[in-house]
VOKE-426702 format. One record per atom (N, C-alpha, C, O): x, y, z; atom name; chain; residue number from 1. Coordinates in nm, 2 decimals. Example, Ala and Ser with C-alpha at 12.3 -4.5 7.8 and 13.67 -1.06 7.14 Angstrom:
PT     c1     c2     c3  a c   k
PT   1.32  -0.57   0.78  N A   1
PT   1.23  -0.45   0.78 CA A   1
PT   1.32  -0.33   0.78  C A   1
PT   1.42  -0.33   0.85  O A   1
PT   1.28  -0.22   0.71  N A   2
PT   1.37  -0.11   0.71 CA A   2
PT   1.29   0.00   0.79  C A   2
PT   1.34   0.11   0.80  O A   2
END
This chain:
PT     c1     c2     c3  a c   k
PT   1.74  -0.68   5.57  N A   1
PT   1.62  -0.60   5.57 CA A   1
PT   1.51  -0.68   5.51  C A   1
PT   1.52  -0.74   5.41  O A   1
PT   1.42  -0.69   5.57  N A   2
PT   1.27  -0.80   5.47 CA A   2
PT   1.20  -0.69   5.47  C A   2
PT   1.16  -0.58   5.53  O A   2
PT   1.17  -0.78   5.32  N A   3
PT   1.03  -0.71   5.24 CA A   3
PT   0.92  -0.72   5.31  C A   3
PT   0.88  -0.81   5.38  O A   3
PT   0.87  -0.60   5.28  N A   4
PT   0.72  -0.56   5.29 CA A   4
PT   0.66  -0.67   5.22  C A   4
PT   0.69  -0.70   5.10  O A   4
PT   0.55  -0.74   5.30  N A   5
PT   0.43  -0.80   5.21 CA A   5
PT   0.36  -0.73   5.05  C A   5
PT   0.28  -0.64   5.04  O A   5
PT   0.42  -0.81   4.97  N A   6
PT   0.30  -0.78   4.86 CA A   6
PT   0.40  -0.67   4.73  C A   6
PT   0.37  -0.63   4.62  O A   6
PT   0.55  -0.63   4.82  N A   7
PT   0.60  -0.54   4.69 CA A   7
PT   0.71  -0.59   4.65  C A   7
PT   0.76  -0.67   4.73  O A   7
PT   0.75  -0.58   4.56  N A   8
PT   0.85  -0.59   4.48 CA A   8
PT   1.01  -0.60   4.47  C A   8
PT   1.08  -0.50   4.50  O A   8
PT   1.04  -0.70   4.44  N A   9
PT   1.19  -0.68   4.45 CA A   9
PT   1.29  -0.60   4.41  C A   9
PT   1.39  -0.55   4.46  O A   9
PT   1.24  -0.61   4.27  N A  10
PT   1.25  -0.54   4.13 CA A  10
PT   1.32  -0.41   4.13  C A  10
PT   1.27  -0.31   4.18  O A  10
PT   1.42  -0.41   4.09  N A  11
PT   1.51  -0.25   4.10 CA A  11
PT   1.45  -0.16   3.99  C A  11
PT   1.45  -0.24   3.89  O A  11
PT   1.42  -0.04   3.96  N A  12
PT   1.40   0.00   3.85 CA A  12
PT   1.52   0.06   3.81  C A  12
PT   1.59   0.12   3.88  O A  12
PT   1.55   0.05   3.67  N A  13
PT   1.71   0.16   3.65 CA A  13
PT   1.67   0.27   3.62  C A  13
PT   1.56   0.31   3.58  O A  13
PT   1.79   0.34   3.64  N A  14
PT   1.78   0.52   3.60 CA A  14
PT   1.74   0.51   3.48  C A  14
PT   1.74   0.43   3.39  O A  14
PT   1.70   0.65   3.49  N A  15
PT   1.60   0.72   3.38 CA A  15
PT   1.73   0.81   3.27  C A  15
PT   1.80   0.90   3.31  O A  15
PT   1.74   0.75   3.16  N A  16
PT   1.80   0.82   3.10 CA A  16
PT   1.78   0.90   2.99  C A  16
PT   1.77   0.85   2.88  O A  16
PT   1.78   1.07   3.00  N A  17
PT   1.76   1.11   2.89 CA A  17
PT   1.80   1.09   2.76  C A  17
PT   1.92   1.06   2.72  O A  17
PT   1.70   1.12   2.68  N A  18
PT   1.72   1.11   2.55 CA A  18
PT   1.62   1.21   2.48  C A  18
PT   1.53   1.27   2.53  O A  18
PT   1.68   1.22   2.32  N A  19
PT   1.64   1.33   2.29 CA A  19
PT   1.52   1.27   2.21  C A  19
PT   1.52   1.16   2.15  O A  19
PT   1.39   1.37   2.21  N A  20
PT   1.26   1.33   2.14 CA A  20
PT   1.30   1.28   1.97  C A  20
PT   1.38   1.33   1.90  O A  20
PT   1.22   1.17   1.95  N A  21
PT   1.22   1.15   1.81 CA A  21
PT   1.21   1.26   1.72  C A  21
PT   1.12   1.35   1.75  O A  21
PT   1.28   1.27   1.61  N A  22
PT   1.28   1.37   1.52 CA A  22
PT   1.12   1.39   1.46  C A  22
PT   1.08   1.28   1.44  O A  22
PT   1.02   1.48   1.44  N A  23
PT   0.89   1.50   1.34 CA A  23
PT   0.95   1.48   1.21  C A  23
PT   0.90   1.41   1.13  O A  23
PT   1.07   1.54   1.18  N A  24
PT   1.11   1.54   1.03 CA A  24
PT   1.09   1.37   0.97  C A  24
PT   1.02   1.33   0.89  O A  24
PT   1.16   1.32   1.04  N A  25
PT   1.23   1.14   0.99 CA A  25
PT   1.05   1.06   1.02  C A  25
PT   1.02   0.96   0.96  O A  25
PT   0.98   1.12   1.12  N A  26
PT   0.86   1.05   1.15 CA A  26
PT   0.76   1.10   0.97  C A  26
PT   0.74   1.03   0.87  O A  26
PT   0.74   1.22   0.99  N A  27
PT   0.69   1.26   0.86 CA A  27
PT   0.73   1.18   0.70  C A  27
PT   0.65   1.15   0.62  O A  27
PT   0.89   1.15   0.69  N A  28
PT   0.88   1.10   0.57 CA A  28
PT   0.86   0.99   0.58  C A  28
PT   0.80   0.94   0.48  O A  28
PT   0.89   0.88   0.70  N A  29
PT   0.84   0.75   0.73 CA A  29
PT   0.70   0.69   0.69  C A  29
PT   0.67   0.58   0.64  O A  29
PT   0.60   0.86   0.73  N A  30
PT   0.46   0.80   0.69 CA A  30
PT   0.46   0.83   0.59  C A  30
PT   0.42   0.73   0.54  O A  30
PT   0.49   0.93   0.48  N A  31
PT   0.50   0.95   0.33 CA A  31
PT   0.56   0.79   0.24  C A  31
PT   0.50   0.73   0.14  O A  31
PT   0.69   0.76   0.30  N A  32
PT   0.75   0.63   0.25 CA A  32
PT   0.63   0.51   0.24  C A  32
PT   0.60   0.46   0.13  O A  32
PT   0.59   0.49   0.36  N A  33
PT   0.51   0.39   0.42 CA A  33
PT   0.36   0.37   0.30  C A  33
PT   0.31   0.28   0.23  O A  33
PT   0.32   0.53   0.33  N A  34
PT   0.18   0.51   0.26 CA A  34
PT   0.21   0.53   0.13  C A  34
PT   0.10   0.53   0.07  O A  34
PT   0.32   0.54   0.02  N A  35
PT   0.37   0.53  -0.11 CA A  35
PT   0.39   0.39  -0.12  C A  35
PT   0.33   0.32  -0.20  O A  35
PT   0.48   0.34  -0.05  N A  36
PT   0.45   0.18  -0.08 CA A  36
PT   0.30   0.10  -0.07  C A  36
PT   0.28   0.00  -0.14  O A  36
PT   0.19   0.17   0.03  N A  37
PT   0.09   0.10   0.05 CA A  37
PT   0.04   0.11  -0.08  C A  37
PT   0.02   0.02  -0.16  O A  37
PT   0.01   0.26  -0.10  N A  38
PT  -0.05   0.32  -0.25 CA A  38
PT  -0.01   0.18  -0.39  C A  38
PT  -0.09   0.13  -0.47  O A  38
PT   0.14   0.15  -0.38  N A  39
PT   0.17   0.12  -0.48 CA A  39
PT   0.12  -0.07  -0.47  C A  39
PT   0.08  -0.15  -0.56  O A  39
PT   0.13  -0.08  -0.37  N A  40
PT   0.13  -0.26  -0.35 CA A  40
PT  -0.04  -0.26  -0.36  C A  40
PT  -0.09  -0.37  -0.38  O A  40
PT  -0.13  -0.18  -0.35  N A  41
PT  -0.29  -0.17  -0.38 CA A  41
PT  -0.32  -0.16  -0.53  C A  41
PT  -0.38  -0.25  -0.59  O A  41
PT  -0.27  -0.06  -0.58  N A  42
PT  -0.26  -0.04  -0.75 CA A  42
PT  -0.20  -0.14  -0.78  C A  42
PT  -0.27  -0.19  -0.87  O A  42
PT  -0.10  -0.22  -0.77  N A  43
PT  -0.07  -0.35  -0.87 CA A  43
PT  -0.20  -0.42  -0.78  C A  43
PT  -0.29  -0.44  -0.87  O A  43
PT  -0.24  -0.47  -0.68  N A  44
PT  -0.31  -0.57  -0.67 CA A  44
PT  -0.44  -0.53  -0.79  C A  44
PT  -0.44  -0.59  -0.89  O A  44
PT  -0.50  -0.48  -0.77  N A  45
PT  -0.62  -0.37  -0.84 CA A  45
PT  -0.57  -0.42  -1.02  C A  45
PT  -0.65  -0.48  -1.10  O A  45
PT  -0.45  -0.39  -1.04  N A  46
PT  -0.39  -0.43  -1.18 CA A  46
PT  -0.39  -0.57  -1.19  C A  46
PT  -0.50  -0.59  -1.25  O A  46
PT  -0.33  -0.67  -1.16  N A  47
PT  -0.30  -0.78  -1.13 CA A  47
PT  -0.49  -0.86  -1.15  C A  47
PT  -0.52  -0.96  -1.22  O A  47
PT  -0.55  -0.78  -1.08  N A  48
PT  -0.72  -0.88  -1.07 CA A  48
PT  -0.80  -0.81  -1.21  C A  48
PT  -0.88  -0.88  -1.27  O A  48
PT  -0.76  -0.67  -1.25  N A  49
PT  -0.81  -0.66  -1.37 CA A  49
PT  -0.77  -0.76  -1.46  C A  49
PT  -0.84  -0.81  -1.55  O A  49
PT  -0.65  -0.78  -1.45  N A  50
PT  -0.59  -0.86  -1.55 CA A  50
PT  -0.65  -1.00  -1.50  C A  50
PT  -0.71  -0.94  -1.40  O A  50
PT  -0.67  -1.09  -1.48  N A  51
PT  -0.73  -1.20  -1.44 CA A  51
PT  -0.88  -1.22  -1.45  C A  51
PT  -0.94  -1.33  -1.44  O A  51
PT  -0.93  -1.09  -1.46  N A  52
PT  -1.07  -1.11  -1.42 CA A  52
PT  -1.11  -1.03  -1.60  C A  52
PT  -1.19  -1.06  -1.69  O A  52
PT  -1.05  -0.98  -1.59  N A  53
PT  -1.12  -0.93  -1.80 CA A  53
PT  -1.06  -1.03  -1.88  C A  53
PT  -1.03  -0.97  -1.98  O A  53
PT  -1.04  -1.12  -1.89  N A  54
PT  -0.99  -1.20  -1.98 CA A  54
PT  -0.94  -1.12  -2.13  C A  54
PT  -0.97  -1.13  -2.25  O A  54
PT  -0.81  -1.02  -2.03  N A  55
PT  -0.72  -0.93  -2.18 CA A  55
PT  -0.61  -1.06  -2.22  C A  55
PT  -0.57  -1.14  -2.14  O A  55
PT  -0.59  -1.04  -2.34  N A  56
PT  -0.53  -1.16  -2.47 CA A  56
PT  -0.40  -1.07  -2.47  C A  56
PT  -0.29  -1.13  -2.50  O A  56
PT  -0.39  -0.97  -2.46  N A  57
PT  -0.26  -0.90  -2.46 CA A  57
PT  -0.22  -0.83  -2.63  C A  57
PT  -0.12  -0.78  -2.68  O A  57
PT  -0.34  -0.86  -2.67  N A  58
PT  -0.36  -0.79  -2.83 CA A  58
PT  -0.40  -0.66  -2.78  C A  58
PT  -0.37  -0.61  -2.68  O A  58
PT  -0.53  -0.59  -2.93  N A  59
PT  -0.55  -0.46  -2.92 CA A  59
PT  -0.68  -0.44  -2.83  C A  59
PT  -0.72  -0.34  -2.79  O A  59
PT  -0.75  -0.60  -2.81  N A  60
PT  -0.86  -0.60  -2.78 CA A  60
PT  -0.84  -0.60  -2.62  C A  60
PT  -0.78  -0.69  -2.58  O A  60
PT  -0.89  -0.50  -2.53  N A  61
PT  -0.86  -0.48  -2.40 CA A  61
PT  -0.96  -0.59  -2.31  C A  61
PT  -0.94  -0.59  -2.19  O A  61
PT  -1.06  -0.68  -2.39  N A  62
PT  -1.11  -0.80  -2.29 CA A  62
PT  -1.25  -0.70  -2.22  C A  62
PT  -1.31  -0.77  -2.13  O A  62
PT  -1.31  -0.56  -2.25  N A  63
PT  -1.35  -0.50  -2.19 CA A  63
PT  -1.47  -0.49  -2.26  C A  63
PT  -1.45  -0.43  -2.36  O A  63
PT  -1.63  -0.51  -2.25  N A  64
PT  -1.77  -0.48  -2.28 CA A  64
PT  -1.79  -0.60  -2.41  C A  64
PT  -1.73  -0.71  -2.41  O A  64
PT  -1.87  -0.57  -2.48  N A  65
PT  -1.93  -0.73  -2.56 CA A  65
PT  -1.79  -0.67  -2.66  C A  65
PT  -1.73  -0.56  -2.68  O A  65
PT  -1.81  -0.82  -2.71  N A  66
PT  -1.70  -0.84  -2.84 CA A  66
PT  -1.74  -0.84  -2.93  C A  66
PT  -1.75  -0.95  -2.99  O A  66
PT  -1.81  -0.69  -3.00  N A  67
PT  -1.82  -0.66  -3.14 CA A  67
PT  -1.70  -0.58  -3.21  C A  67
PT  -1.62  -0.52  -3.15  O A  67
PT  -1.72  -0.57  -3.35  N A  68
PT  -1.56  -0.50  -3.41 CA A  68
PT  -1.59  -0.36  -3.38  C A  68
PT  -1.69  -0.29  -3.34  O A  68
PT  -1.46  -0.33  -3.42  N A  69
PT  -1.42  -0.18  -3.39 CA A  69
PT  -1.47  -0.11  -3.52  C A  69
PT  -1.44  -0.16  -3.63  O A  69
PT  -1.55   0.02  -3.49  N A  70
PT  -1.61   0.11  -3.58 CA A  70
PT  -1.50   0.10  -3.71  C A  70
PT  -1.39   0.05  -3.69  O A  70
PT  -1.51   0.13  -3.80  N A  71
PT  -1.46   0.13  -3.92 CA A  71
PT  -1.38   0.33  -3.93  C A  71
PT  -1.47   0.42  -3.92  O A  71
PT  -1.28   0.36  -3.95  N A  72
PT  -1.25   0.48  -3.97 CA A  72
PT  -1.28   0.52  -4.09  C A  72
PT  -1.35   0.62  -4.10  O A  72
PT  -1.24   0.46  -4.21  N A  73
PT  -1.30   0.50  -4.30 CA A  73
PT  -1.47   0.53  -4.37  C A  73
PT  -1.55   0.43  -4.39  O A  73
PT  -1.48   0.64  -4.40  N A  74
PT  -1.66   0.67  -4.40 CA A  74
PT  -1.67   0.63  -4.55  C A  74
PT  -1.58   0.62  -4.63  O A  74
PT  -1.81   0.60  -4.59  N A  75
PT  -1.82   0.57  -4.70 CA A  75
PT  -1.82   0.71  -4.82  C A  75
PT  -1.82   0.82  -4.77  O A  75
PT  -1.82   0.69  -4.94  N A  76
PT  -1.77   0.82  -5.01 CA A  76
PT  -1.89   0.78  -5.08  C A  76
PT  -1.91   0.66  -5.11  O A  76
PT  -1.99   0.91  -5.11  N A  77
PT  -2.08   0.94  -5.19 CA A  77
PT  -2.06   0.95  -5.31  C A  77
PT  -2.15   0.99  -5.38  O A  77
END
């Protein structure tokens, strides 16, 4: 038998059903997915505060001018 000019030889295979992806397993996939993104953003976010405030890992958090901390005790009259 010869081909027709211009088409294909190409067999296509049967079509086999299957059953639709679950919504359940898709839903927690995107829950999983965007909790990891959430979390790998907050440490990056953590990670550049820490590099960019020059914190010493004392009480002093590296944060606004470095004058001392108010005194708790008030003076007594």
């Amino acid at each position: 038998m010869p081909r027709a000019a211009g088409k294909e030889a190409w067999v296509h295979p049967p079509v086999v059903a299957t059953e639709p992806p679950s919504k359940r397993a898709a839903l927690w996939r995107y829950r999983v997915i965007s909790l990891l993104l959430l979390l790998v953003v907050a440490a990056a976010v953590v990670l550049l505060f820490l590099k960019f405030s020059n914190v010493t890992g004392g009480e002093d958090p590296g944060i606004g001018l470095k004058r001392p901390a108010p005194s708790l005790v008030t003076a007594a009259r």
